[in-house]
C-alpha positions, 0 to 999 in steps of 0.5 A, a space after each residue: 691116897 691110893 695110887 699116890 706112890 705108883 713106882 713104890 707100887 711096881 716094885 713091891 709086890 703082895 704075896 699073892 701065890 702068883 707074883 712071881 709068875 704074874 705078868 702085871 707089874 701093879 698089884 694095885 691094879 691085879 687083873 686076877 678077879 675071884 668071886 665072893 658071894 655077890 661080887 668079885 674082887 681082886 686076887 690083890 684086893 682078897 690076900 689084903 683081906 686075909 693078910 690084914 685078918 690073920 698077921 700081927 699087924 704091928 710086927 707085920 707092918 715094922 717088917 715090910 713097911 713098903 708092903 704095908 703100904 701097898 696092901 693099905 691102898 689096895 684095901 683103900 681101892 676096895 672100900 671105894 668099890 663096895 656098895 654100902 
């Protein structure tokens, strides 16, 4: 359930570009938007996209589990906001 595990959250982070300058503790809650068509979505919610469309996921989630984790309940939080 996302938000389930919200210390592991706070202490992994995605890497986004900005985390180590980013002033949010929660990437399940990135405050950076970015605009894709005819909507916006999240800086944390856009490199899940990317990370999960371009890294051998079975390497990937063996390597950074917690991280896994963390971009599969943001992606989660994503499918709850779009609009079939």
């Amino acid at each position: 359930m996302p938000g389930e595990n919200l210390n592991d959250m706070r202490n992994n982070r995605i890497q986004c570009g900005y985390e180590d300058e980013c002033e949010s503790l929660d990437c399940f809650n990135c405050p950076k938007m970015i605009d894709v068509k005819a909507d916006r979505i999240t800086l944390a919610e856009a490199i899940c996209i990317e990370d999960f469309a371009d890294v051998d996921l079975d390497m990937w989630g063996k390597e950074n589990i917690k991280r896994r984790d963390l971009s599969q309940d943001i992606m989660k939080k994503l499918l709850t906001r779009l609009d079939w």
